[in-house]
Each structure stands twice: as C-alpha cells, then as structure tokens.
C-alpha positions in Angstrom: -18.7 14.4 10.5 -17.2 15.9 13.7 -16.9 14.3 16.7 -16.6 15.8 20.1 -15.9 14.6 23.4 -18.1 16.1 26.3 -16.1 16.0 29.3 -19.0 16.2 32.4 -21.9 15.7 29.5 -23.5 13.9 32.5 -24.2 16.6 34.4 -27.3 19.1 33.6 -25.3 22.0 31.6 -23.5 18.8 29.6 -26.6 17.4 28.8 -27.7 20.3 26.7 -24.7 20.5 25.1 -24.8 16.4 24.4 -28.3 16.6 22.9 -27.0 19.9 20.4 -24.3 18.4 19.1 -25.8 15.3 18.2 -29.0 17.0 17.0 -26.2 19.3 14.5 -25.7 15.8 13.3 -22.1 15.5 15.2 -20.6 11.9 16.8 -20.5 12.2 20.8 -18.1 11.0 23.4 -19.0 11.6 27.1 -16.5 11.0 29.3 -18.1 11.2 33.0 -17.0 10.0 36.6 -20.2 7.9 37.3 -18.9 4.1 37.0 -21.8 3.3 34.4 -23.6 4.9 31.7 -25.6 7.6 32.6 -29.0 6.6 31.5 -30.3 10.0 30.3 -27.3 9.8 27.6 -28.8 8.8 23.7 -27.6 5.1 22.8 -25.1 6.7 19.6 -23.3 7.9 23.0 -19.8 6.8 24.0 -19.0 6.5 27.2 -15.9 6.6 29.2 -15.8 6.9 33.4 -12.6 8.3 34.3 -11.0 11.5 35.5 -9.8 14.0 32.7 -6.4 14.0 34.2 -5.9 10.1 33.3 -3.6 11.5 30.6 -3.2 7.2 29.1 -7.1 7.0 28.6 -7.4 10.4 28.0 -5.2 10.0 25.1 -6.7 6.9 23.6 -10.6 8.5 24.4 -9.7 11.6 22.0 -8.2 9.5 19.2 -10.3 10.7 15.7 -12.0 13.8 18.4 -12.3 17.0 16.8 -13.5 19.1 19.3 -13.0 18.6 23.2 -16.2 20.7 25.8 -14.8 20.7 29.4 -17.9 21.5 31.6 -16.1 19.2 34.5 -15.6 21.0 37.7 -15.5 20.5 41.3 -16.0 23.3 43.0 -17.7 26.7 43.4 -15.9 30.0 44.7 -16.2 29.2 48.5 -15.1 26.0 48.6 -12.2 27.0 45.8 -11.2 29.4 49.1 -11.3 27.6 51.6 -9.7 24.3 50.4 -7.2 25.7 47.2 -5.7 22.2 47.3 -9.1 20.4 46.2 -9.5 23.2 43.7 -6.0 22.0 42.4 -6.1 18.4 42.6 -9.8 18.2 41.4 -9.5 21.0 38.5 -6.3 22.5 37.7 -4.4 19.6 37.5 -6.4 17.3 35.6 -6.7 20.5 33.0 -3.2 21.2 32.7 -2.4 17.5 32.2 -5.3 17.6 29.2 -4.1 20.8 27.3 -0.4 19.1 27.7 -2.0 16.0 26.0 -3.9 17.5 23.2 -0.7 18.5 20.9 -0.4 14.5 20.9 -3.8 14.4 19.5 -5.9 15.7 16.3 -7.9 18.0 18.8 -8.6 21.2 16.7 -10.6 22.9 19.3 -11.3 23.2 23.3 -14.3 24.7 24.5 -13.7 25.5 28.1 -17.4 26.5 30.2 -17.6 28.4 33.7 -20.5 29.9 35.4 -20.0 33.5 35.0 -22.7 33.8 37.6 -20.5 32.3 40.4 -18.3 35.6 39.6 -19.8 37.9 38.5 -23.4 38.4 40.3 -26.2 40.2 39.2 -25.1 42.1 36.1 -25.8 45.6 35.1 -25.3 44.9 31.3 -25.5 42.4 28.9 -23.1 40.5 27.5 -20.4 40.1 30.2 -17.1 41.3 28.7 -13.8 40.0 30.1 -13.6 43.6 31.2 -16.9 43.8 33.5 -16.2 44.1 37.2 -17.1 41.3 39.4 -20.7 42.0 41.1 -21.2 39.0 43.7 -18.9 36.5 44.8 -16.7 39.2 45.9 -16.3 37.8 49.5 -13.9 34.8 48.0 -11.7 37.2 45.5 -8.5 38.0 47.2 
C-alpha cells in the first residue's frame, strides 16, 4: 500500500484529494496548521499541525511516505506583490527546506498543486500548456 502525506489536506482542494487517495485504497497523512484535528478528516487519518518548513518533524512525519501532495499556500498574486517577504517566509522557504529534506527520506514522488486560475484567467483553450500566455492576473506580473 502507498502512503501519502497531504500537506494542507485540511483545506477544501486537500480534502478532495484526502478522500481519493484513501478511497484508491492508499494510507493518509495530513499535515495541517490548525492545532487539532480537523474534524471533516476520516478517523484512518494522521494528523500532524506544523509548518512544512519544520524540517525535524517534517523528517520524522514522512518516514515509510511514498508520495508527498503540497496544496499549502499563503497567498494569492496580489498579496504575493505587495508583500514578497510573506510570499517567502510563508511559501518559498518552507518548500525549499522540504525538497532539501526529501533525499533524506524514501519520498518517490512530489505532487506540487497551484491554481492556474490565479494566473492565467479566462482561457481560450483547453488544457493550459506551460506555453499559454497569461490571461488575468496580469496587473501583479512584473
């Protein structure tokens, strides 16, 4: 069996992605930054309240994890722009300090999830490419 850890499987996208894995029949660890266990999370459910960037509890959380799903963020494209040293401290930094951690771990696989949206607007095609031109949110681009 795999197991996962759901970094932000707390809030609503995470929740989705919580009740997938474990209905694919996959062991789920949530780590969140409410103090207590969310109670919309299934009992099989570990939980951990921490930042991400706690690189100690980080490591000992993804011992035996397979697969790590970071839907934790902060921030939205205004506020990343008008206060880039949230965006850092609240972000980048806690994600730099996991990817340095996860060569110390058995961590096969990172699934990293932004809103597109946020960028990209209202889209004249489907799928977005890494190549489509940004639509909306063009006023916080620099």
């Amino acid at each position: 069996m795999k197991r996962c850890c759901v970094i932000g499987g707390t809030g609503f996208l995470g929740q989705y992605v919580v009740e997938e894995l474990l209905r694919r029949g996959m062991g789920v660890t949530v780590v969140g930054r409410k103090k207590i266990n969310d109670s919309r999370l299934p009992k099989q459910v570990k939980y951990y309240s921490t930042d991400y960037g706690d690189v100690g509890l980080m490591k000992a959380v993804l011992k035996g994890i397979d697969w790590v799903f970071c839907l934790a963020h902060t921030s939205y494209p205004a506020s990343s722009y008008l206060n880039p040293v949230n965006e850092i401290n609240n972000n980048v930094t806690p994600m730099v300090s996991l990817l340095n951690l996860i060569p110390q771990t058995a961590v096969q696989k990172i699934v990293y999830v932004s809103s597109g949206g946020a960028v990209y607007g209202k889209a004249d095609k489907f799928p977005l490419t890494e190549d489509t031109h940004p639509q909306g949110g063009t006023d916080y681009i620099l």
